[in-house]
C-alpha atoms as a printed R data frame, in Angstrom:
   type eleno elety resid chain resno       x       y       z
1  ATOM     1    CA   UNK     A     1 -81.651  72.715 -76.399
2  ATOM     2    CA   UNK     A     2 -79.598  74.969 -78.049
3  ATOM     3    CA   UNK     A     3 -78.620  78.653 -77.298
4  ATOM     4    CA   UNK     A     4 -77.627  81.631 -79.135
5  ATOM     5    CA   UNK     A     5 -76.903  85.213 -78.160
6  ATOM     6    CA   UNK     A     6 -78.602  87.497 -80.906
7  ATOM     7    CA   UNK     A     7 -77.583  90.711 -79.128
8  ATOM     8    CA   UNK     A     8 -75.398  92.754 -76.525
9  ATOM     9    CA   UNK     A     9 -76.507  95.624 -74.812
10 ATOM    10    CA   UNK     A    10 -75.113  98.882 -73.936
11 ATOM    11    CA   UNK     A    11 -73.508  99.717 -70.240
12 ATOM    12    CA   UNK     A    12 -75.969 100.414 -67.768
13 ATOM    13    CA   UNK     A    13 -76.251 100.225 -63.979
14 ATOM    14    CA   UNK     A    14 -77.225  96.841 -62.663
15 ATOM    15    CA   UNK     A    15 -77.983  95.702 -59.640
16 ATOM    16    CA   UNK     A    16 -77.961  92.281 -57.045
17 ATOM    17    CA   UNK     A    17 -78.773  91.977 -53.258
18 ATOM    18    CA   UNK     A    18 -74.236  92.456 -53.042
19 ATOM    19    CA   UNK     A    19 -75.172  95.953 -54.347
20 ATOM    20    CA   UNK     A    20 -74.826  97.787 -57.875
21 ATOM    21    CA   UNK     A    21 -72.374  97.683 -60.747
22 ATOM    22    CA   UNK     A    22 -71.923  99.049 -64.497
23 ATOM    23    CA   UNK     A    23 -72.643  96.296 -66.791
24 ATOM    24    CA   UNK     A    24 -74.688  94.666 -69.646
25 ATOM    25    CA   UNK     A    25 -77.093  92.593 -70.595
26 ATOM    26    CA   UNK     A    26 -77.538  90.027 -73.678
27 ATOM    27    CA   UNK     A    27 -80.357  88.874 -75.416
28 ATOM    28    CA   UNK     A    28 -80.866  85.261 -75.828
29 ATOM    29    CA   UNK     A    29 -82.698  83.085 -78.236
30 ATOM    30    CA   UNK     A    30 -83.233  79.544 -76.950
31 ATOM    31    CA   UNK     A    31 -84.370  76.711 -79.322
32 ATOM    32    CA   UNK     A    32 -85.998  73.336 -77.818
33 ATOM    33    CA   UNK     A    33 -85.665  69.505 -79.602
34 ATOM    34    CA   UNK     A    34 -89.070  70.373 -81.115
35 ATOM    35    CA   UNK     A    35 -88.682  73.960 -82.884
36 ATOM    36    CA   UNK     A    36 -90.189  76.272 -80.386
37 ATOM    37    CA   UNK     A    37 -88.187  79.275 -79.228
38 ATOM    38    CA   UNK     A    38 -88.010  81.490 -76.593
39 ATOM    39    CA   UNK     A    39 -85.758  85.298 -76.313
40 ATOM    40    CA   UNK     A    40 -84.438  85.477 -72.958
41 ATOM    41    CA   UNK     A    41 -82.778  88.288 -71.155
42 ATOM    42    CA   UNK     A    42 -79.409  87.246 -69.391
43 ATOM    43    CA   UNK     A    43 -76.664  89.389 -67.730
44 ATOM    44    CA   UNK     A    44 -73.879  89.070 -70.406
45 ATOM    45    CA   UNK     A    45 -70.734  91.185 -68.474
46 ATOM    46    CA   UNK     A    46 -69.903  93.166 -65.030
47 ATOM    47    CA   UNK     A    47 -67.549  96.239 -66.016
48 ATOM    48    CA   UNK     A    48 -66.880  97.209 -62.521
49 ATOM    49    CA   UNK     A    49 -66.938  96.040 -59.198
50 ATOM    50    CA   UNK     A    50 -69.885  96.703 -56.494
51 ATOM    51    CA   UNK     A    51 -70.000 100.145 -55.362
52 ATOM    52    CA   UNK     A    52 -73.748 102.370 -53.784
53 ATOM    53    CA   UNK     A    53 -76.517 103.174 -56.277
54 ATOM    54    CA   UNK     A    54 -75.368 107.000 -56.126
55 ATOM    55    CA   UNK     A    55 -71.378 106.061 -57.577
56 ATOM    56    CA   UNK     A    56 -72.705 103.466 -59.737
57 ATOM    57    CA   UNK     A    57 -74.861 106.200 -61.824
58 ATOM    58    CA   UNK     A    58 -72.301 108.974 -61.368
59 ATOM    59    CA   UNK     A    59 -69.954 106.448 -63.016
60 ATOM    60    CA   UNK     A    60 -72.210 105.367 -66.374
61 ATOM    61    CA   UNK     A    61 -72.450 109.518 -67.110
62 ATOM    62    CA   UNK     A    62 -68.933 109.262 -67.918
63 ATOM    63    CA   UNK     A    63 -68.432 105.797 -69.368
64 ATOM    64    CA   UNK     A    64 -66.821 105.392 -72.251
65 ATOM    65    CA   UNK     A    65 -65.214 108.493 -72.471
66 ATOM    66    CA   UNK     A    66 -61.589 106.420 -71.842
């Protein structure tokens, strides 16, 4: 099999049972032995580290702005 990120996404608030974070996701294109493909959705980076829901959008209003 062979894999092959086709594109990044922008921050956004993500989230795991250990709580939420700013971060981004990738899209994936996976290609099998026999030709068939499949676009997956993967986390691709964590920005931050855990913080509550509430801090986590707070934060994203602002990101980016150095």
């Amino acid at each position: 099999m062979e894999d092959k990120v086709i594109a990044i996404g922008p921050a956004e608030v993500m989230s795991t049972p250990a709580g939420y974070y700013i971060g981004a996701w990738c899209s994936v294109q996976y290609t099998w032995e026999d030709g068939e493909t499949y676009v997956g959705k993967e986390p691709w980076a964590r920005y931050t580290d855990y913080m509550s829901e509430a801090e986590a959008i707070e934060r994203l209003k602002t990101w980016g702005d150095g």
